[in-house]
ROPAZA-850344 format. One record per residue (C-alpha): y, x, z; residue in three letters. Coordinates in steps of 0.2 Angstrom, whole numbers, padded with zeros to 4 digits, always signed. Layout:
BEGIN
YXZala;...
This chain:
BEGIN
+0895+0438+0524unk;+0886+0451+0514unk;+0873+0454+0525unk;+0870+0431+0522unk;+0870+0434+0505unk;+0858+0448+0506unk;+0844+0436+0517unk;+0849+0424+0503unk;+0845+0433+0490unk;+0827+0439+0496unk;+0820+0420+0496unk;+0827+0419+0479unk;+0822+0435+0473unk;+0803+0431+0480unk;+0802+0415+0472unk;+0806+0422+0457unk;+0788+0424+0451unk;+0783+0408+0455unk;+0795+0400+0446unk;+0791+0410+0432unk;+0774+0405+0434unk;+0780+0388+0437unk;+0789+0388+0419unk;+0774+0396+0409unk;+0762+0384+0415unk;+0775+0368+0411unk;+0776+0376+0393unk;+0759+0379+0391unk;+0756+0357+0395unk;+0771+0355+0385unk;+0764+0367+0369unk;+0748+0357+0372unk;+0754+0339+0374unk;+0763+0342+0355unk;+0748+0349+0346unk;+0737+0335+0354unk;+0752+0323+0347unk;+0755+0333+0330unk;+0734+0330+0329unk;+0737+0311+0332unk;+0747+0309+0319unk;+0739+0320+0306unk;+0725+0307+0312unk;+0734+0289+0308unk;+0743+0298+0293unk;+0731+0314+0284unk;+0742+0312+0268unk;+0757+0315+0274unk;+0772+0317+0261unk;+0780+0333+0272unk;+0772+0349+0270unk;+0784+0354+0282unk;+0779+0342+0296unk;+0760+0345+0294unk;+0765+0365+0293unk;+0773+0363+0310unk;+0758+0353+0316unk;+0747+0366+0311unk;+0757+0380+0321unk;+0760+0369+0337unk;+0741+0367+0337unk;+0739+0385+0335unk;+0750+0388+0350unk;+0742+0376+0361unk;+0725+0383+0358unk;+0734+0402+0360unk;+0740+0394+0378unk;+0725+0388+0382unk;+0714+0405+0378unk;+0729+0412+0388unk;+0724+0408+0404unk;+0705+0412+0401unk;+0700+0431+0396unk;+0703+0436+0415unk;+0688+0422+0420unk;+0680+0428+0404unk;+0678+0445+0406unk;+0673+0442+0426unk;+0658+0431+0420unk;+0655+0444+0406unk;+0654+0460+0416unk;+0644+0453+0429unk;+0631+0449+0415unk;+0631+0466+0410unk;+0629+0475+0426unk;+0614+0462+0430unk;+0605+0467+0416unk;+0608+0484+0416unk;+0603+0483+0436unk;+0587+0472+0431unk;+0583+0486+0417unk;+0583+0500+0429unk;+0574+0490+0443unk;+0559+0488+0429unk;+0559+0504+0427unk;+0559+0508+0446unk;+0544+0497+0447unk;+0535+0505+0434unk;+0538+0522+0444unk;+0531+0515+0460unk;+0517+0508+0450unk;+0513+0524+0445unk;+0516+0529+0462unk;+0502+0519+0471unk;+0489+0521+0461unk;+0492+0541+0462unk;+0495+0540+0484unk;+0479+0529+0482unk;+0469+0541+0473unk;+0474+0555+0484unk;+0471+0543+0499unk;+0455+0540+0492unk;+0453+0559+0491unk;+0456+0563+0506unk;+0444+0551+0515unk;+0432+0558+0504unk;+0436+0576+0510unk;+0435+0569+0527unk;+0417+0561+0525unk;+0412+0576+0516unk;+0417+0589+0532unk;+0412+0574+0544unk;+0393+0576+0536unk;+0393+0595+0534unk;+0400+0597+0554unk;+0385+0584+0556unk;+0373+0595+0547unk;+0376+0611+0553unk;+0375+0605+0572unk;+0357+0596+0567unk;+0352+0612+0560unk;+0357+0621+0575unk;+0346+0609+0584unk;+0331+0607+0571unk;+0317+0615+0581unk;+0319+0600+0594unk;+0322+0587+0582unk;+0304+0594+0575unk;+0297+0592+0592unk;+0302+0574+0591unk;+0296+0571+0572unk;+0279+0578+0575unk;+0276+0570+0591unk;+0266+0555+0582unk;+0253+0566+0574unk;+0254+0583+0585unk;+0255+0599+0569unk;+0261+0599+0553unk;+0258+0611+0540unk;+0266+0621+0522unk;+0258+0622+0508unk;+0273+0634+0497unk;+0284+0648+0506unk;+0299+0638+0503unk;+0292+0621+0510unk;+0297+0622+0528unk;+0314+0630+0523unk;+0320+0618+0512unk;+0311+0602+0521unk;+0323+0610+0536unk;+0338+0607+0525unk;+0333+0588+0520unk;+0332+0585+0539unk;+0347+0592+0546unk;+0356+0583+0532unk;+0349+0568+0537unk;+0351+0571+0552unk;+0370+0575+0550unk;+0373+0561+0538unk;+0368+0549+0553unk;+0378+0559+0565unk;+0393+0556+0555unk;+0390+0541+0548unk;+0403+0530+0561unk;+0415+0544+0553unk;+0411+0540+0535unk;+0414+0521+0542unk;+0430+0524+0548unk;+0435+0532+0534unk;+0432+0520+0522unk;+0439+0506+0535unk;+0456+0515+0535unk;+0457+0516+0517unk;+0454+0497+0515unk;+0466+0493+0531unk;+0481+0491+0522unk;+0474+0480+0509unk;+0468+0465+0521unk;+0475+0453+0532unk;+0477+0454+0552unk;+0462+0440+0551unk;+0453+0449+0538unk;+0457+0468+0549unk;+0450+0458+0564unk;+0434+0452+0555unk;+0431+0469+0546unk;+0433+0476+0564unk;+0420+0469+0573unk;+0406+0468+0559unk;+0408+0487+0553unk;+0405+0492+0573unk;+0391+0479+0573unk;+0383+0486+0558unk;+0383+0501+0562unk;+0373+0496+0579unk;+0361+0488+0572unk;+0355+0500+0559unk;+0354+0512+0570unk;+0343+0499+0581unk;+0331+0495+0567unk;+0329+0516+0565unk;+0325+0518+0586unk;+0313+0501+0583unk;+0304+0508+0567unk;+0303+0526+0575unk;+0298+0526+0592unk;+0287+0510+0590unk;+0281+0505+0575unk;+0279+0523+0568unk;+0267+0529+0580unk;+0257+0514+0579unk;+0255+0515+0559unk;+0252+0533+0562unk;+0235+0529+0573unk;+0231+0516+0563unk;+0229+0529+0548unk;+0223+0542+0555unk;+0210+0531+0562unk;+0201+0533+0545unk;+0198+0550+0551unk;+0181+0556+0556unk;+0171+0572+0559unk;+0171+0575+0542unk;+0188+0569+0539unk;+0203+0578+0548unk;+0221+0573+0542unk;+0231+0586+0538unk;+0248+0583+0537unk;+0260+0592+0526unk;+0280+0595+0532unk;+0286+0588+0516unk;+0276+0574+0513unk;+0276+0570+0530unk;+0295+0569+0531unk;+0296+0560+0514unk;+0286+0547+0523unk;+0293+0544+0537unk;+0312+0542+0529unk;+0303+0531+0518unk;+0294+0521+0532unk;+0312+0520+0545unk;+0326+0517+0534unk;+0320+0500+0528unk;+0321+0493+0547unk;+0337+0499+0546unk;+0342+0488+0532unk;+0332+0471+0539unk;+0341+0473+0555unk;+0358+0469+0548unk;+0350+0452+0543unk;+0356+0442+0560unk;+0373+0449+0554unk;+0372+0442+0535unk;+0366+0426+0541unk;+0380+0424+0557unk;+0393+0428+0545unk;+0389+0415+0532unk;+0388+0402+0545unk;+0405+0409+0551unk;+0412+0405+0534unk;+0404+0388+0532unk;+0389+0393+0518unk;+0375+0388+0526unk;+0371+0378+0546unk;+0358+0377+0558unk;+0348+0363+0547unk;+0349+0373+0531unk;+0340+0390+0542unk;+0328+0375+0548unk;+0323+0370+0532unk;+0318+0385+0525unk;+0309+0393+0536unk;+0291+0393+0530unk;+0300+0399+0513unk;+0307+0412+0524unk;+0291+0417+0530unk;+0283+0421+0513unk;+0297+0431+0505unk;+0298+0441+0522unk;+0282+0449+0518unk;+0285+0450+0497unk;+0300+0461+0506unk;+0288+0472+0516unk;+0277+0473+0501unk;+0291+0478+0490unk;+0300+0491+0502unk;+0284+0498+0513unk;+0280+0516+0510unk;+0262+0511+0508unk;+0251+0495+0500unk;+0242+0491+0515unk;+0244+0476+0525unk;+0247+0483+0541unk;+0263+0492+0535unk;+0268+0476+0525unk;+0266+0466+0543unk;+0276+0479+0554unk;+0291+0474+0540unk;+0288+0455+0541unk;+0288+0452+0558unk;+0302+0459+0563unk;+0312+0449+0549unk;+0303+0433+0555unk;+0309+0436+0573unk;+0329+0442+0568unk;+0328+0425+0557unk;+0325+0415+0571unk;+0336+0427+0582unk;+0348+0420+0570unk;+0344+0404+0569unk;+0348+0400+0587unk;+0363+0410+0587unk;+0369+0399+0572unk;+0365+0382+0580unk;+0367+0384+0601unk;+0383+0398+0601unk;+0391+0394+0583unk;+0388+0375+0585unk;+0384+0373+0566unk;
């Protein structure tokens, strides 16, 4: 018998709470449904002849609103505090941002520093190596006109030092290239990384291909052509640093109207210009190629200016046919 009314007391005991939750909520509606009568009838009667009775309204209504505010702060302070820890959260990922702001801009600074170190070793690596070599690379530079000559002590020294640092610069120049293209990588696209990478490789071929054109061909050619002035009484007499000075000046153009077939295929790539537009402008083409060569040649004479021209003529029309039978445009 004891141990029946010890299970019957354990239901009992565990639906205690609920009924006592049971009982608030029923007094709550109950303390509500007054004040919203004690309200109706302050409504059809406002001048009411018992103080009494409207006191008592008065106190019920303030006990239903005191049971209604009841059941709130707990949903109240759950809604608060989450708006507190937001905004303190979206303060301190502000000032997060503004640290990695800071950040990126110093790592690209120092990225930017080190490619620049890099180049600069890449060069000097380049120039001692072309300094090492420089007798043959004079062998090569005087072959169009045979001996050259100094007019100051320090002239050869110091014209030795121009050319292995040009020298160096061009050995080291798919270095500087790379450089710079890993500095950039992250900034572009995987389209834009695949176009970047074949036109910097592409560039780099064809500047050096307008240097080999302009040296080993039209060099010499210009060369004779001037020294053909000469004459018993006449002998050119060639200076190393004026010589040099001339034929940087002379080459390094062809390098620059080489990359033209480049510029012209990549504007076609992006839709600028078609095979009818290259058409169309050809005879204007042919004049400015030679403004150009008067513009950039070393010297004013129309030999020099021609040797620029032609070759721009015949990459334009290189181009032309690349653009209309491979690009289709």
């Amino acid at each position: 018998m004891a141990e029946d009314e010890k299970e019957s007391r354990g239901p009992q005991e565990a639906s205690a709470p609920s009924r006592a939750e049971e009982k608030s909520v029923k007094d709550a509606d109950v303390a509500q449904k007054a004040a919203e009568a004690a309200r109706a009838r302050l409504a059809d009667n406002p001048w009411t002849e018992n103080p009494d009775a409207a006191r008592v309204t008065e106190e019920e209504t303030e006990q239903g609103k005191m049971a209604e505010s009841a059941s709130e702060p707990e949903e109240k302070t759950e809604e608060t505090l989450p708006a507190e820890v937001a905004g303190k959260e979206a303060a301190e990922d502000d000032e997060n941002d503004d640290a990695e702001g800071n950040m990126s801009i110093l790592r690209h600074l120092e990225e930017l520093r080190t490619r620049i170190i890099r180049s600069l070793i890449a060069i000097a690596i380049g120039s001692g190596v072309s300094y090492f070599f420089i007798e043959d690379i004079m062998h090569y530079l005087t072959l169009p006109t045979g001996r050259l000559y100094y007019l100051q002590p320090a002239e050869a020294f110091f014209t030795y030092i121009k050319i292995a640092f040009f020298a160096g610069f061009l050995l080291a120049l798919p270095v500087v290239f790379y450089q710079v293209w890993k500095f950039i990588l992250p900034a572009l696209t995987v389209r834009e990384r695949t176009v970047i990478g074949i036109l910097v490789p592409s560039s780099v071929l064809l500047f050096f291909a307008g240097l080999a054109f302009s040296f080993f061909l039209v060099l010499p050619a210009a060369l004779q052509f001037f020294m053909g002035f000469g004459s018993e009484s006449l002998q050119p007499m060639f200076t190393l640093h004026q010589y040099f000075d001339f034929v940087l000046a002379f080459i390094l153009p062809f390098g620059a109207v080489f990359e033209l077939p480049l510029v012209v295929i990549v504007f076609a790539k992006l839709g600028f210009i078609g095979s009818k537009f290259l058409q169309s402008k050809q005879r204007i083409v042919i004049f400015l190629s030679f403004v150009i060569g008067a513009v950039i040649s070393p010297t004013p004479d129309i030999f020099t200016q021609s040797m620029i021209a032609v070759p721009l003529i015949l990459l334009y029309e290189l181009s032309y046919l690349v653009v209309r039978y491979v690009l289709r445009r």
